[in-house]
Every structure is written in C-alpha cells, then in structure tokens.
N, C-alpha and C positions, 0 to 999 in steps of 0.2 A: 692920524697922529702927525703934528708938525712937528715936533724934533723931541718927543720925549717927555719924562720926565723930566732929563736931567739934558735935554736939550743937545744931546749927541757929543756931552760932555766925557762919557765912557768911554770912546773914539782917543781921546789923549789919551787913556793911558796903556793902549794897545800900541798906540804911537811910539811912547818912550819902550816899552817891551819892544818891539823892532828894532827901535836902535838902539839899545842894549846887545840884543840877539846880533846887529849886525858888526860892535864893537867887540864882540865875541871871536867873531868869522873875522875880522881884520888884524886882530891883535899880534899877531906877528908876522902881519905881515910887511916887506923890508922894501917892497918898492916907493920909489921916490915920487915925490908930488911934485907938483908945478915948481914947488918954494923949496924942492932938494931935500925933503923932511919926511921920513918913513912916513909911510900911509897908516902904518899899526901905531900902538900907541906902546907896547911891549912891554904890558903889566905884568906881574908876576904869577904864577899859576892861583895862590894865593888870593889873589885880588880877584882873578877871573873865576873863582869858585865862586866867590861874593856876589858878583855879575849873574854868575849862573843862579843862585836864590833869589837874587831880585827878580830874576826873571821868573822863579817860580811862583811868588807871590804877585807881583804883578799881572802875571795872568789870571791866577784865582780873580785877582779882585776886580779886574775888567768881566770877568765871568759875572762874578755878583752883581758887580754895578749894570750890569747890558742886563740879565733876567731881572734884578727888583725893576728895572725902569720899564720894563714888556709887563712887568704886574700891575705897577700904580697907574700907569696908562691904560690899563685894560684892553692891553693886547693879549694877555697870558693869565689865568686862571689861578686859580691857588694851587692845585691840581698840577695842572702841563706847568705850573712855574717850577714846583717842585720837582718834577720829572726832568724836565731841560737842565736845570741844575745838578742833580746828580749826574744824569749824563755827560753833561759838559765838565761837571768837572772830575769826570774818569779818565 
C-alpha cells in the first residue's frame, strides 16, 4: 500500500483532534508567552464543551476514514473491517 486510499489524508484529521485536545489542556492556562499573552485562550466552560464534541466526532470520523481506507485498499476484509470498527469505536 503506498499511502492509501485516501493517501494518509485520515492522518489530518487526528491532527486537528490533537490540537483541539491540546486547546482543551491549555485553556486556562495564565502563563505568559514570549509576546506577554496568556498561553490559554480562556474560553468559556461553554465553549469548551463544544470543543469537547468536536472532539468526539472527530475522532469517530478519523475511525471511519482510517478502517473504510484498510477496506478499499484491501488491507482489511469485509469481515476484520467490520470487527476493527466496532472495536474502535468502543
């Protein structure tokens, strides 16, 4: 397999869930940057719930996109596609 179906295009969007996740873990927090500017961004709890559902779909759909791209490449069976999926996304 040289990069996929989808060319290891599924890779972004695990990218953006990390840094989601990681604007999560920074959000209040008050230390200063180079430029004197809180490192957090100190969104409102609010806001970071929304954060937190992006990030649950986000990951679903990095789930889907990485198992349908192991099917249509015929790394993964109809069968183990089926099975990795359920798994994964328990």
């Amino acid at each position: 397999m040289s990069g996929g179906h989808f060319n290891y295009q599924q890779h972004r969007i695990r990218d953006i869930l990390e840094n989601i996740e990681e604007l999560i873990i920074s959000n209040n927090d008050t230390t200063l940057n180079e430029w004197g500017s809180p490192v957090g961004n100190q969104f409102s709890q609010e806001v970071m719930e929304e954060f937190k559902k992006a990030c649950f779909y986000l990951k679903r759909a990095y789930i889907y996109a990485h198992r349908i791209d192991w099917l249509v490449s015929g790394d993964d069976g109809e069968e183990s596609f089926l099975k990795r999926l359920k798994i994964e996304l328990e």
